[in-house]
N, C-alpha and C positions, 0 to 999 in steps of 0.2 A: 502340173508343170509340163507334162508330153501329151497334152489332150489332142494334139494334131500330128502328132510321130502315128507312121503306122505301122503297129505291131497288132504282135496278137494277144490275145485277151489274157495276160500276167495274173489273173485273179487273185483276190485275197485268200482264194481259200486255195489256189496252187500253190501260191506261195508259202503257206503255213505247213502245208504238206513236204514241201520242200524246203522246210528248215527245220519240224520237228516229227517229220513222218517215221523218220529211223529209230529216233530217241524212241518217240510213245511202239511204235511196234514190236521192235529188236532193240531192245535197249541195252542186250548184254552186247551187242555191236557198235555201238556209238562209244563216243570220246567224252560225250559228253558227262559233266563231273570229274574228267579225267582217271580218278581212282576207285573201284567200285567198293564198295561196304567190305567186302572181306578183304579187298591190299590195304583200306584204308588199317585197318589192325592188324595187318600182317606188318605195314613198313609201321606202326606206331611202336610195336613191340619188339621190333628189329633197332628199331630207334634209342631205344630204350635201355637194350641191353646195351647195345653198342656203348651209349655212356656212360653204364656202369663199368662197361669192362675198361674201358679209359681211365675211371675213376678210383678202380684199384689198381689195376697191373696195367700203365699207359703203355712199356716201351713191348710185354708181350702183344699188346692189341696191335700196334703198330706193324709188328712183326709178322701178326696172323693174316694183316690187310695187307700190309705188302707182299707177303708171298699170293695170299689169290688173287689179287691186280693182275702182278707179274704172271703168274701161270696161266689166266683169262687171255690176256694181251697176249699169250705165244700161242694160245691154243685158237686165238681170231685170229691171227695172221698165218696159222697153218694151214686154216679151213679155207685160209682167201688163196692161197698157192697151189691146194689139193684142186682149185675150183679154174685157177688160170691152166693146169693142165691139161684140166677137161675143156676150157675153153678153146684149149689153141685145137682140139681135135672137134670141136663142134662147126661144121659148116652151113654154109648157107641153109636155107629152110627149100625143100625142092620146090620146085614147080607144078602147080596142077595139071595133071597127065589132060587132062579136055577142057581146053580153052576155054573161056565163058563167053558166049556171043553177046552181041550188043542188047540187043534184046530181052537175053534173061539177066541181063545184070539187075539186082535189086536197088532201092534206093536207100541210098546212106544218109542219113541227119549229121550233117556238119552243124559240132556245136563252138561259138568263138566268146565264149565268155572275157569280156574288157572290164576295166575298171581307171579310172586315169590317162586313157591310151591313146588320145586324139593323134598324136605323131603316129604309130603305129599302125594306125585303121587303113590307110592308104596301102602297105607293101600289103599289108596281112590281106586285104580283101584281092588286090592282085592276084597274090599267090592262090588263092581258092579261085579265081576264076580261072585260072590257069591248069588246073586238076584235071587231066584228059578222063574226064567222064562227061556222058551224055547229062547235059543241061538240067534235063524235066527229072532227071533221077536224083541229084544234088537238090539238099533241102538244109539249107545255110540259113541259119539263125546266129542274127548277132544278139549278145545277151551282154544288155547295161543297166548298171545302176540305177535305182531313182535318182542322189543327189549328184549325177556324173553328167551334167550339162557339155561339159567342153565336148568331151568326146560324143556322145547324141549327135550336137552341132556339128560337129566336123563326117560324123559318118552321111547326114542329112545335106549337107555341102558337097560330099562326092558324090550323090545322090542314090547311096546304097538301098535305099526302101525300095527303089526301082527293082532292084535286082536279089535281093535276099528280104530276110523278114527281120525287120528290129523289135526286141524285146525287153521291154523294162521290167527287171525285177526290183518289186512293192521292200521296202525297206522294212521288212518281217524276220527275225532271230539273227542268225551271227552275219556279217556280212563278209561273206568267202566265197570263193571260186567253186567249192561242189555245191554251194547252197544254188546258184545261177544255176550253175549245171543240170540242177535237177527240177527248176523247173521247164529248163528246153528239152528234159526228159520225157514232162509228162504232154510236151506240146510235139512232140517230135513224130513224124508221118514215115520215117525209116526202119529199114530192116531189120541194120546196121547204125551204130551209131558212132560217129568218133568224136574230139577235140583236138581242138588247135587254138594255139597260144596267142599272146597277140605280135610276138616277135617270130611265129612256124614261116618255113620257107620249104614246103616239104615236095618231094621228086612228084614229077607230073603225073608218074603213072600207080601213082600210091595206091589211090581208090581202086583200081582195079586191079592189084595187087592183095588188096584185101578181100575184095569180092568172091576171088579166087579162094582164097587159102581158105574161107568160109565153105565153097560149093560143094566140095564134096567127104567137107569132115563131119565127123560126129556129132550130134548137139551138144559133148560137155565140151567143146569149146567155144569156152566165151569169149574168149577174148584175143586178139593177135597185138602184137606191142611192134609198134616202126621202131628202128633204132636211131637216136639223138644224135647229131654232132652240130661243130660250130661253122659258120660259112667266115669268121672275122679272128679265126685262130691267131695268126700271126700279127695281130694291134699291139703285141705287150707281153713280160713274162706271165703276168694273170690269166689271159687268155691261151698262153701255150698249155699251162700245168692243168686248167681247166678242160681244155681241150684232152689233154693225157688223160684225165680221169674222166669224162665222159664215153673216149675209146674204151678206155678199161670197161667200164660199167655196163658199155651198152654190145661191145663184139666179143667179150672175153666170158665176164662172167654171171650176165642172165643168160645168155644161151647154155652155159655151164650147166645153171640150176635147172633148165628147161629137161635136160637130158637128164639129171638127178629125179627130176619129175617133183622138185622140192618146191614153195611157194615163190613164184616173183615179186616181187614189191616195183607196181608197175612208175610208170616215169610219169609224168604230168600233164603229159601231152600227145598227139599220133599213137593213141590205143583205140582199137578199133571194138566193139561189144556187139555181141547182138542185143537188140532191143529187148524180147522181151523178157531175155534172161534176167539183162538187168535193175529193169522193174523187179521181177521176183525177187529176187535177190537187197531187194530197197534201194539200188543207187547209189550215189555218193553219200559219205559222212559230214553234215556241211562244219560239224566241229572239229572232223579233223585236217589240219594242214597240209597234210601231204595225202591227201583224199585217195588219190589213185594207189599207192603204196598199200596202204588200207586196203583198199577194193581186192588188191590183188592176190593179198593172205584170206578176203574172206570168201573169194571163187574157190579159192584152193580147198578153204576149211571146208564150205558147201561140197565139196567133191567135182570142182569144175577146173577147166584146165586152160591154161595161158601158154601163147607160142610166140616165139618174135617173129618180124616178118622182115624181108631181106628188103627193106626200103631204109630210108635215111628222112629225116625231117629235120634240115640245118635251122639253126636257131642263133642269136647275137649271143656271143659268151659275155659276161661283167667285165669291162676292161676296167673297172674302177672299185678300190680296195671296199671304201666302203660299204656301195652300194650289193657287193661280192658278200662282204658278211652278213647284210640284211636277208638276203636271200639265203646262206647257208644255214645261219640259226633258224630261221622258217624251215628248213629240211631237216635238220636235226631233230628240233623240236615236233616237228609232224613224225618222225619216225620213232621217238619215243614214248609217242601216243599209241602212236599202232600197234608200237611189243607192248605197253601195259593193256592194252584192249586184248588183242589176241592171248596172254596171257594167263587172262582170266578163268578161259579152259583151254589149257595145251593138250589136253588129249581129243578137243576134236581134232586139233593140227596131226598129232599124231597118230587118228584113227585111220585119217583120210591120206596122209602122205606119210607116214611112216615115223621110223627114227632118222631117215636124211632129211625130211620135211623137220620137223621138231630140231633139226641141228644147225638146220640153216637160218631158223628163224631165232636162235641165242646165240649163234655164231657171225651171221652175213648181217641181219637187221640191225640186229641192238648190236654186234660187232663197230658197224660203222661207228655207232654213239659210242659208246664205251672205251672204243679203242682212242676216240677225239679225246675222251676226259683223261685217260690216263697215260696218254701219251707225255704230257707236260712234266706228270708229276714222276713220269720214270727220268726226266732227263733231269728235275729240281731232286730227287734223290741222289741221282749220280755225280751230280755235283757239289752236293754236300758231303757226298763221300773225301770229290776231289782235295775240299773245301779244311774237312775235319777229319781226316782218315784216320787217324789212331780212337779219335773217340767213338764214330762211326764203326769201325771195327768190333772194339769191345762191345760194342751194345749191339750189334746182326750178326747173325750167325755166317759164317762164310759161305757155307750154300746158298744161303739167300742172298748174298751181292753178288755173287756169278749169276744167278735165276736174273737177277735185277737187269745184270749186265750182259747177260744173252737176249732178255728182252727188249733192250734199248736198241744194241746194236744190228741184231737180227729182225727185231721189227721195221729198226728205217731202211735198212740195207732191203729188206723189200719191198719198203716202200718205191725203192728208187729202180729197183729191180724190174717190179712191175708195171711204174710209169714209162720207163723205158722203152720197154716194151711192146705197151698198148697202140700206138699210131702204125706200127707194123701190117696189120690188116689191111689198112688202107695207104700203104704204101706213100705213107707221110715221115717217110727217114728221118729229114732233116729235123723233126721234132725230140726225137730219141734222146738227145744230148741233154734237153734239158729235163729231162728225167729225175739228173745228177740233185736237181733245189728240190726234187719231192717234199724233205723232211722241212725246209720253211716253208713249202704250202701247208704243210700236213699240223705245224705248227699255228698258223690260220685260221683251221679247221677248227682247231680244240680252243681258239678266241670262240667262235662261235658256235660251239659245244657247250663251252659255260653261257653264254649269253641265251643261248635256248634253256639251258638247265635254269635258268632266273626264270624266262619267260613262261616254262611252262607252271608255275608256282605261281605267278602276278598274273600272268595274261594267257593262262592256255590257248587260247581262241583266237589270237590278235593275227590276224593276213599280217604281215610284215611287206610291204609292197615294194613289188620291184622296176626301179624305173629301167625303161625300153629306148631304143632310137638314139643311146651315149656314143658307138661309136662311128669311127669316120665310115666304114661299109655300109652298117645301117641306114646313115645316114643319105649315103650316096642312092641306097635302093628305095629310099623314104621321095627322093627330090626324081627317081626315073619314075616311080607307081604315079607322081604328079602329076606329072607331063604328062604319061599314056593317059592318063583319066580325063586331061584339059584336050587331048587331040582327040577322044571318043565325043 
């Protein structure tokens, strides 16, 4: 089909590598199977009991699960506040005391893994040529599908082979974003290595930013993490609330965890690795969804260390409901792959980073997930109370509807607390107000908490794709990358 695209040589047998090199080597690291031999009898048996204990005594089981719901749900939203206080005193990442001359900068593998992206290809390959790094040291591989003709065409139409290398990955095991990734892995002539999305818009002076916080740290850091935000914040309340929790996520509370020295669960995109750690280390999981997240519990687990770096990589936030949930169940669902992979032995977690490591990864990780599922079911409680209060009564013991009703209220009260909050950094005020609707995003959130809890039962493995180029900014930067390429 690409017998005259010129790329570099996708081999059948990189490609196999890079779809089951992690399973056959480290298979206690992989997703794949989702559940390993001993959760599969640990939840069968928990299963088990569970419906016995329904089967004789329904309203104490009730009773037993909703107090540790409730008491899980206070004790994840206290670990997320203990984590914004450290955030708000965690500052920028310093600067390297000795510049890095042009000279010695090393060379980065820019990797752009697409999939459906034809609108896309045009800002995104802008924006990397735009990256103030020297030319010859930029090693920008585009990485497309076999069956992804449009987009191929359209990159072959701005006449990208000219200027970077396009790579087709051979339609060999699951077809996912770290599966590409890792064959630009094993084809990648860099140091350094980072990713960019096909929606990245990331600050000019990134690469050298990284190059830097590389030069004169120690070899267990692998990794530097840019921090996310939106360039099309203000399209829509979606994109506000979205935007809030990206601030949160990315200036509050990884840098938090950075300072706890606990594991990152890194973002998707503008993470910067040295090469050949992450060869050792096997690369991406291409079974799991949220791959980089993965990556960044099992640097930790290995005994390596993750830093954010004080750069920004604006990205198009989902101005559109739907398209918002396909993409958040694909995050959920990849992050509860990850805590049952890591899982599996929590005491490396715990070897290497301790009891704040180990707290953060059943409190911040699977917290995100857990807290989406039972968000709902504390508010369908409370309102059966409202609903049948004298019989509700008789049957829960009154400690456990205050536990209920400190959990509802004190978890969205910081919910909103915190969204509030989060734009504060970047001295984006005007968004603070809409803080107040946290608890109908957050509501949202746990639609697409259940919808990954389906997914990962039917389709562990399924990319749930997300379309790019929806809103009017995007669009507007899609129709300028046009021009400037039609005037070169």
């Amino acid at each position: 089909m690409f017998d005259d695209a010129p790329s570099a040589p996708a081999s059948g047998d990189i490609a196999y590598s890079a779809a089951y090199g992690l399973k056959e080597s480290a298979p206690e690291h992989s997703a794949a199977g989702v559940l390993s031999p001993a959760q599969k009898i640990i939840g069968c048996v928990l299963l088990s009991a569970c419906a016995a204990m329904l089967t004789v005594a329904p309203v104490a089981t009730f009773i037993v699960f909703n107090a540790i719901a409730s008491f899980y749900f206070i004790i994840a939203i206290a670990y997320r506040g203990i984590l914004m206080l450290i955030g708000a005193r965690a500052g920028q990442s310093p600067a390297t005391e000795t510049p890095m001359r042009q000279g010695e900068r090393p060379v980065i593998t820019i990797l752009a893994p697409l999939y459906k992206d034809a609108e896309a290809i045009a800002s995104l390959s802008q924006a990397i040529g735009a990256l103030d790094y020297p030319a010859d040291k930029k090693d920008v591989k585009i990485l497309l599908e076999e069956d992804d003709d449009e987009t191929l065409a359209e990159a072959r139409r701005l006449g990208l082979q000219d200027r970077f290398e396009l790579i087709v990955v051979p339609n060999i095991g699951p077809q996912t974003k770290p599966k590409a990734c890792n064959v630009g892995l094993q084809l990648a002539r860099g140091d350094l290595i980072v990713i960019y999305d096909a929606e990245d818009q990331p600050e000019r002076d990134q690469l050298i930013k990284a190059a830097q916080a590389f030069q004169n740290a120690d070899p267990k850091l692998a990794c530097v993490q840019a921090r996310l935000n939106y360039y099309n914040r203000n399209d829509n309340w979606l994109t506000r609330l979205f935007t809030l929790e990206y601030s949160l996520w990315f200036d509050w509370l990884l840098p938090a965890l950075q300072r706890l020295g606990a594991p990152i669960p890194l973002g998707g995109t503008s993470n910067f690795f040295r090469t050949q750690t992450l060869i050792e280390v096997g690369g991406w999981d291409p079974y799991n969804v949220t791959e980089d997240a993965d990556l960044g519990l099992r640097l930790s687990k290995l005994g390596y260390r993750v830093e954010m770096l004080d750069s920004t990589t604006f990205e198009e936030a989902n101005c559109r409901l739907g398209n918002w949930i396909r993409q958040r169940s694909r995050w959920i669902k990849g992050h509860l792959q990850t805590w049952l992979v890591h899982m599996r032995a929590p005491g490396a977690i715990l070897s290497t980073t301790g009891w704040s490591g180990l707290l953060s990864v059943q409190l911040f990780l699977a917290g995100n997930v857990f807290s989406a599922l039972l968000n709902p079911i504390l508010w369908f409680v409370f309102i059966l109370q409202l609903a049948h209060g004298s019989i509700f009564q008789n049957a829960v013991p009154a400690p456990l509807q205050w536990l209920n009703l400190i959990a509802l209220v004190a978890g969205n009260c910081c919910f909103v607390a915190f969204a509030a909050i989060a734009p504060l950094k970047r001295g984006w005020k005007k968004l603070c107000i809409f803080g107040l609707t946290a608890p109908i995003y957050w509501l949202f959130t746990s639609m697409a908490a259940y919808k990954a809890l389906w997914q990962i039962v039917i389709r562990p493995y399924y990319w749930e794709k997300t379309d790019h180029v929806i809103s009017a900014a995007a669009l507007e930067r899609r129709k300028a990358a046009l021009q400037t390429a039609a005037a070169n």
